[in-house]
N, C-alpha and C positions, 0 to 999 in steps of 0.2 A: 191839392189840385184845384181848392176851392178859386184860385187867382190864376186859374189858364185858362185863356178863352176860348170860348167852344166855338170853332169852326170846322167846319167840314174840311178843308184844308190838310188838316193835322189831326192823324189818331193819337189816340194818348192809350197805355195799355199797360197793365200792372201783370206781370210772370212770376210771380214767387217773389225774391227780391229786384227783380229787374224790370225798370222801365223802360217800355219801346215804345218808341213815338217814330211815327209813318208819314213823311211826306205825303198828300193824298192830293195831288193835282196829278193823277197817270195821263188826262187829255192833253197836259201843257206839258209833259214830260215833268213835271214835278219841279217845272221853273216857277221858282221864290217870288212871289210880290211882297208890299210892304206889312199886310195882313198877314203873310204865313211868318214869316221872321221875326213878326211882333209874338205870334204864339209862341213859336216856336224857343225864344231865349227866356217868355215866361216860362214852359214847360221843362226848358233844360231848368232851370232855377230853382221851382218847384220838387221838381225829382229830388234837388240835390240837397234840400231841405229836409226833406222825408227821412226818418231816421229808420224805415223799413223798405228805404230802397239802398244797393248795395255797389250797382251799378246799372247803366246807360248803355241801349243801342239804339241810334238813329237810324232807320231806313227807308226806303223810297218805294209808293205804291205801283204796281204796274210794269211796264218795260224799261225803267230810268230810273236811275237814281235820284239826278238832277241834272238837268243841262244847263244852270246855273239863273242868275237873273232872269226875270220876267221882263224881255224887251218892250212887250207890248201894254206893259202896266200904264208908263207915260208915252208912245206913242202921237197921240193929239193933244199933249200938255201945251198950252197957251204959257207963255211967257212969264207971266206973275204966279203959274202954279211949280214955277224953275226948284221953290224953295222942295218940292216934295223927294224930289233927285236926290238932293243934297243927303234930304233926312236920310232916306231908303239906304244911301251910301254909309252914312252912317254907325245904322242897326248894323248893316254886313261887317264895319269894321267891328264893332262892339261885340258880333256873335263871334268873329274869330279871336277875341281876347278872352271870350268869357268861357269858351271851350277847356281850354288847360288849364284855367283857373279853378274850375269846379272841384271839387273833392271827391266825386265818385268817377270814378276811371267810364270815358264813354266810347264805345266800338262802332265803327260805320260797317251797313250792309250793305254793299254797293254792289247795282247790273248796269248793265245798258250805256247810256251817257253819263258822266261823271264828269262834269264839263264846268269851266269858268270857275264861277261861285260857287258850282255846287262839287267841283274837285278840289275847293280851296275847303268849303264846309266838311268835306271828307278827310283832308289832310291834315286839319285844324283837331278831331279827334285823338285819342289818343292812339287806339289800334282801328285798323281796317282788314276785314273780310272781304274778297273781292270774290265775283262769280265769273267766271270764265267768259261773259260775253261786256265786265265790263270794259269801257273805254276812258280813259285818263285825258284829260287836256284841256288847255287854257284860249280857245280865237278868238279873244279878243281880238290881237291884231288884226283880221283878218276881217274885221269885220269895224277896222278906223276905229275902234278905243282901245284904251289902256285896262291893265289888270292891275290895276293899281292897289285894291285889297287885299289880294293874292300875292304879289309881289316880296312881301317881307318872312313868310315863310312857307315856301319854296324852297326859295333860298338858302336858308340857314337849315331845310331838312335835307334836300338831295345834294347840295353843293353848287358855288355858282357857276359853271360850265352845263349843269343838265339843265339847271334850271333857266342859264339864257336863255338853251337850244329851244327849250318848252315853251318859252313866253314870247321869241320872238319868230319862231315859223307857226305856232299855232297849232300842230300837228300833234292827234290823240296818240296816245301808246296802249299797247295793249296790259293784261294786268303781269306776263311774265318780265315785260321791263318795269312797269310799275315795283314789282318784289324785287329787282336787279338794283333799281334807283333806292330804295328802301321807303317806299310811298302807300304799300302796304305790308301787310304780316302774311296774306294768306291767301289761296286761292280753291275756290272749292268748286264744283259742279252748278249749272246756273239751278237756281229753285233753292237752294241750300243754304244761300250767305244767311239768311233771317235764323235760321236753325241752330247755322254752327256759332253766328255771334252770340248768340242767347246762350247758347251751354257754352262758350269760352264766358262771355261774360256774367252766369251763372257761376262759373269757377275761381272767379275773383272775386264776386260777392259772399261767399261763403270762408272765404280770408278773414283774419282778426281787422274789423276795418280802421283800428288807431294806426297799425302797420299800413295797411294799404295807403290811406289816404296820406300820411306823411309820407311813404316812398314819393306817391306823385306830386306830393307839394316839393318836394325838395327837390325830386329831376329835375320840372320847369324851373325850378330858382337857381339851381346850377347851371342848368343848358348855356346861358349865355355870362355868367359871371367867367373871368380870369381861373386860373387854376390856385391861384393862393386863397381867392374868397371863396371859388365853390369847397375848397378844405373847410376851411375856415364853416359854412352855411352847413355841411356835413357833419362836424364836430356839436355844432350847437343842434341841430335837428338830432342826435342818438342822445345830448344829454339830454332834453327835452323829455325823449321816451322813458330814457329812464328814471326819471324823475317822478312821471307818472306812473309810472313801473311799481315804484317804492311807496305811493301815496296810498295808506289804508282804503278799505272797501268802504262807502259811504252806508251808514244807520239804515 
């Protein structure tokens, strides 16, 4: 944890084996600047480094999870400071690859708004826990930009016909279509997503974690391979285990 930066921004929190790291702008609704998503991909990084953490839940301090980017970060940006847009666009796209990449399986607790970037940071998780009052959706358009980080998976999780209707009326859903579209796992009482992500993802971390973490490396490598190579990616991922399987205990 020694390489995440301590900003008030972001809690960092150690539960038995699970890391939970807390959005903590509840004034801004827990909309992202370029300081929180710099900790924030060091912290997921860190966690996943830790060989005494098992799993990951990201939540959101306050009444929001996240209503996604901070519009007011650049604001008054002057013209030659154009380059810092860019970056900030950047980091979002990088934390959404580096989500599913990780090796420890990471759960969202989402209330409130769950909006833009920070429905994309929610769907980019593996699982999600929703609380009854949150709200799902993308307005960008609605507001003359594009969701253009959001865009590529969406897509490929709900199918392209919801995912249009989503990205181009802007219009939030509540979390019983959200579990209809298949955008989260779960829906529990508001006060409770922090709770029950932690004991679901308490119950993964107590899993053999060579199994775990191969299951999830090989989902995301199948998800979008063909059906002859994700065989193929399948085949090679169980000789692997067992390979390790058969390899004496180390002295």
């Amino acid at each position: 944890m020694a390489d995440v930066p301590a900003i008030d921004s972001l809690k960092v929190d150690t539960i038995g084996a699970v890391r939970l790291l807390t959005l903590n702008r509840p004034d801004k609704l827990n909309a992202m600047d370029t300081a929180l998503i710099d900790a924030l991909i060091a912290a997921l990084r860190s966690a996943d480094a830790d060989a005494a953490v098992g799993a990951i839940v990201l939540a959101g301090a306050g009444r929001a999870f996240s209503a996604g980017a901070d519009i007011a970060e650049f604001k008054d940006l002057p013209p030659e400071q154009r380059h810092r847009v860019e970056h900030r666009s950047a980091l979002t796209a990088s934390l959404q690859l580096l989500l599913p990449g990780l090796s420890r399986p990471v759960i969202a607790a989402t209330q409130g708004h769950v909006l833009g970037g920070g429905c994309a940071l929610a769907l980019a998780c593996d699982m999600v826990v929703a609380a009854e009052s949150s709200r799902f959706g993308y307005p960008e358009v609605k507001r003359g930009i594009l969701a253009s980080s959001v865009t590529p998976n969406l897509a490929r999780q709900v199918g392209t016909k919801a995912a249009f209707e989503l990205l181009v009326t802007g219009r939030s859903i509540d979390p019983a279509r959200a579990l209809e579209l298949g955008l989260i796992n779960r829906i529990v009482p508001d006060g409770q997503q922090v709770e029950a992500a932690l004991e679901l993802a308490a119950g993964l971390a107590a899993l053999p974690a060579r199994a775990l973490q191969a299951t999830k490396r090989l989902f995301y490598r199948t998800l979008d391979a063909d059906f002859a190579r994700a065989m193929q990616l399948a085949h090679e991922a169980h000789a692997e285990m067992r390979a390790e399987q058969r390899q004496p205990p180390s002295p």
